[in-house]
C-alpha positions as CSV (number, residue, x, y, z in Angstrom):
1,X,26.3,-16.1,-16.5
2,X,25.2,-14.2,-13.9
3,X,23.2,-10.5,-14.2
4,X,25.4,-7.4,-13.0
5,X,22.7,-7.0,-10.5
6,X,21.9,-9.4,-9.0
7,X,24.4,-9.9,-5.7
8,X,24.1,-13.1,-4.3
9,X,25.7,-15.0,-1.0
10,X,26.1,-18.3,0.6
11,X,26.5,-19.5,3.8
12,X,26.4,-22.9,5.6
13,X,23.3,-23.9,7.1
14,X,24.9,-25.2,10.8
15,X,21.7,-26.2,12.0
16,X,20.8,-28.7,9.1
17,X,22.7,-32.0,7.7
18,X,25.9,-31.5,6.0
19,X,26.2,-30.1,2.4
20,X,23.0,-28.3,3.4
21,X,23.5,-24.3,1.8
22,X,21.8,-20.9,2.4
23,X,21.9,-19.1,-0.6
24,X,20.8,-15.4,-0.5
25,X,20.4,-13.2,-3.5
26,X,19.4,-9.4,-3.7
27,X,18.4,-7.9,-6.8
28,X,17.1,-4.7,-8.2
29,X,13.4,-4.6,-8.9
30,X,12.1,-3.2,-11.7
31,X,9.9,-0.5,-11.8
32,X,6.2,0.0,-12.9
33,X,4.0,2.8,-12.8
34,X,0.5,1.4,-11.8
35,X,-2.0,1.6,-14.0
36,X,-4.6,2.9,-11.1
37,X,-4.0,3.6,-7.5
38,X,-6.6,3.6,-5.2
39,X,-5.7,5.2,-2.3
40,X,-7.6,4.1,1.2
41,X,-7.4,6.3,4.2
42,X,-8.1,5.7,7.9
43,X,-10.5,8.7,9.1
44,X,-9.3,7.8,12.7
45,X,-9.2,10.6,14.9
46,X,-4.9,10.1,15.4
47,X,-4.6,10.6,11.4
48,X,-5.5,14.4,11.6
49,X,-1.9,15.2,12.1
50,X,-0.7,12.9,9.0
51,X,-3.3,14.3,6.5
52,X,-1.1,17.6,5.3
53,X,1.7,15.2,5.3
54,X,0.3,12.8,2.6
55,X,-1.3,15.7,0.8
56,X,2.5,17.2,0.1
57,X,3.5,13.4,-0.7
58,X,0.8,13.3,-3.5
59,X,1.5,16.7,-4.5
60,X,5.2,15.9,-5.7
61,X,4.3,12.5,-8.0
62,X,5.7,13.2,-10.9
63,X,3.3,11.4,-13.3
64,X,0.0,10.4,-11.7
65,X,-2.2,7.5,-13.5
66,X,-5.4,7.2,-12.9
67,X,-6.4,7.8,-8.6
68,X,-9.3,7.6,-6.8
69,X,-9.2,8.2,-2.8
70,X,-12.0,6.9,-0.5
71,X,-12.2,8.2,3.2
72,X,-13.3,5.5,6.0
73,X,-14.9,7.6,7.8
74,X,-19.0,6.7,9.6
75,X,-18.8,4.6,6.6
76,X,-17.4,4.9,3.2
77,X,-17.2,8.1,1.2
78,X,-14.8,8.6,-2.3
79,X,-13.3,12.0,-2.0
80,X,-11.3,12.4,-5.1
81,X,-11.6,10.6,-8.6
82,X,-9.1,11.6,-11.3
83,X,-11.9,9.9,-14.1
84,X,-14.3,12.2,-13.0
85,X,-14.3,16.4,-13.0
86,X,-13.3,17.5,-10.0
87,X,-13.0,21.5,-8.8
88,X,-9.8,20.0,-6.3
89,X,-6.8,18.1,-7.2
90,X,-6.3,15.2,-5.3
91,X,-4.0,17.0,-3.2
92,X,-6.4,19.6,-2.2
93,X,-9.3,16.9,-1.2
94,X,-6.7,15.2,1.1
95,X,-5.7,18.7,3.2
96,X,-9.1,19.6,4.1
97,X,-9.5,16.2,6.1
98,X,-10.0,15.4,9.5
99,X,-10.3,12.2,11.7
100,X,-12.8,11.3,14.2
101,X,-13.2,8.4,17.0
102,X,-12.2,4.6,15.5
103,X,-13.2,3.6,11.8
104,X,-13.8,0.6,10.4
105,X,-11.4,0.4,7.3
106,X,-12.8,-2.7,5.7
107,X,-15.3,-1.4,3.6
108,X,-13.5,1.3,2.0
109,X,-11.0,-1.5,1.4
110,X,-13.4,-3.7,-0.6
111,X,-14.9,-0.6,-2.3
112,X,-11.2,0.5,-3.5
113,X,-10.2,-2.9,-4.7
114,X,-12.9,-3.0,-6.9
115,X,-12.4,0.0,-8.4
116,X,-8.7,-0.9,-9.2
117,X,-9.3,-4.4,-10.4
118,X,-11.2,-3.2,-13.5
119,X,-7.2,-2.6,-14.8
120,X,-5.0,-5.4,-14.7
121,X,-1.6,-3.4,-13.1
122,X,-3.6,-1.2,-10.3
123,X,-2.6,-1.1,-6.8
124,X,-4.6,0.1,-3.5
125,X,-2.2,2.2,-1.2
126,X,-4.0,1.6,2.2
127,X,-2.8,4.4,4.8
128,X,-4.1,4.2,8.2
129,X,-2.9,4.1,12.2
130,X,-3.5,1.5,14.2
131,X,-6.6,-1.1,13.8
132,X,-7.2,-2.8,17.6
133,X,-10.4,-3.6,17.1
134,X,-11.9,-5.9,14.3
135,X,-15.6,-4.6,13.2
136,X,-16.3,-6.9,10.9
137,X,-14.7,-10.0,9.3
138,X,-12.3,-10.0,6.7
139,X,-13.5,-13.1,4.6
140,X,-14.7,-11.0,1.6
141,X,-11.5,-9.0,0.5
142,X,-9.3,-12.5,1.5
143,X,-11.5,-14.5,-0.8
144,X,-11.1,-11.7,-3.5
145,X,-7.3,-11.4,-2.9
146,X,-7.3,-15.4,-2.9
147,X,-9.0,-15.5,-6.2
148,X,-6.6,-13.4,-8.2
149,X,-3.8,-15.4,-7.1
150,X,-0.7,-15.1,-9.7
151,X,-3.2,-12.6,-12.3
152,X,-2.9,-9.3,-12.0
153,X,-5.4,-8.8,-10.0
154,X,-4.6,-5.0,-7.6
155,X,-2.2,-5.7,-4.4
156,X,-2.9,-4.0,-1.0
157,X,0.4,-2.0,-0.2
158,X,-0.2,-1.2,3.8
159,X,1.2,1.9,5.1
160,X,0.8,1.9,8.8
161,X,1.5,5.5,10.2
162,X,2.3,4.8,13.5
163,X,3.0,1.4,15.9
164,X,-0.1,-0.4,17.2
165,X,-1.7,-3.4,16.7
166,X,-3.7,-4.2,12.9
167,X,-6.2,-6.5,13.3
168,X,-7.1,-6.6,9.7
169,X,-3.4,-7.5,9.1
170,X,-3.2,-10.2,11.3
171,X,-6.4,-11.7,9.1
172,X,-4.4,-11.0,5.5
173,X,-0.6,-10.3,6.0
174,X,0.0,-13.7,5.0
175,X,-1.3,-13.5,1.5
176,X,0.9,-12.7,-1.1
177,X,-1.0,-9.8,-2.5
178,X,-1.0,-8.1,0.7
179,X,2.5,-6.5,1.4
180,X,3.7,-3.5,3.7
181,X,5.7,-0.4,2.9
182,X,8.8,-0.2,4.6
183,X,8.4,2.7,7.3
184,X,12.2,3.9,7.4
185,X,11.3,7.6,8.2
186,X,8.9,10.1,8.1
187,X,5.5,9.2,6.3
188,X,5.7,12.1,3.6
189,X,9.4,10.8,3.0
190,X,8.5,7.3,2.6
191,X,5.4,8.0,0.3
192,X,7.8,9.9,-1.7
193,X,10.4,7.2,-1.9
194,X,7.5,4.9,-2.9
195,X,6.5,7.3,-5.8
196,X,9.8,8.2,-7.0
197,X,10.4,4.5,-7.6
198,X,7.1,3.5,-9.5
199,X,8.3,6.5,-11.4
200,X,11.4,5.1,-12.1
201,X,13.2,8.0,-10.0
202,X,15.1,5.6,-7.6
203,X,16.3,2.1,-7.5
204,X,14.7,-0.5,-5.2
205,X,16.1,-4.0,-4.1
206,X,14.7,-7.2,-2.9
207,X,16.2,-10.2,-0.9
């Protein structure tokens, strides 16, 4: 027997041998607040404008677990941590930002994935505009994303904020661990959708 939600369809695959079937099959995913998000941002001159926007996003989650926030920015600096005593909330830390000429997001990256991987369940929410230029190579956070394979080891979620080429993703879309949020809309309303569904506010589906 088959679950109430799962919706599934077949088709015939013209372009193989006969007998040959497509079968397609969409079901609801269910969801999981992470235990830890850590939250990457591009200090990028063209992210100004977005900054108040994913301030408001973080502003509206509902239940936030444990967050940390590191700006790439000259280097690497960590903003907010929700472990540590803190005069601003999260929120606050993220208005008062501003970008500046190309960054280099790769080692924030690799500084945010090891703060989430000390908790099986964590995620790193990566928000930045367009990469064109590679500054360094990628071979450290792939081998780390390699190594956790199956385990619970954090995902990258990639939020991209406006078209443009990504270097970086070029280097690590392909890994399984590496996945990126649906852009349907504007970027406050899509963080939102994200939030509402790891807080079990709205349904998502996968093919």
């Amino acid at each position: 027997a088959c679950s109430p939600k799962l919706q599934s369809v077949t088709s015939k695959d013209t372009r193989s041998g006969e007998g040959v079937v497509i079968v397609q099959t969409l079901e609801q995913v269910k969801p999981a607040l992470p235990v830890r998000i850590s939250v990457v941002l591009d200090g990028s001159k063209d992210m100004t404008e977005f900054f108040p926007e994913i301030a408001r996003a973080f502003d509206g989650f509902p239940s936030m677990p444990e967050t940390s926030v590191w700006f790439a920015q000259d280097g690497v600096s960590k903003i907010f941590d929700s472990t540590l005593a803190s005069r601003d909330s999260h929120s606050a830390a993220l208005a008062k930002l501003r970008g500046g000429g190309g960054q280099d997001g790769l080692p924030a990256l690799l500084e945010a994935w090891e703060w989430a991987a000390a908790k099986p369940g964590s995620v790193l929410l990566w928000i930045h505009g367009p990469q064109p230029v590679l500054f360094a190579g990628t071979e450290p956070l792939r081998q780390r994303l390699e190594r956790q394979g199956s385990s619970e080891g954090p995902r990258i979620l990639d939020v991209l904020t406006r078209s443009g080429p990504n270097r970086i993703t070029e280097q690590l879309g392909t890994l399984n661990a590496f996945t990126a949020l649906p852009r349907l809309g504007e970027l406050r309303d899509d963080l939102e959708r994200l939030f509402a569904f790891w807080s079990g506010g709205r349904a998502e589906f996968r093919l």
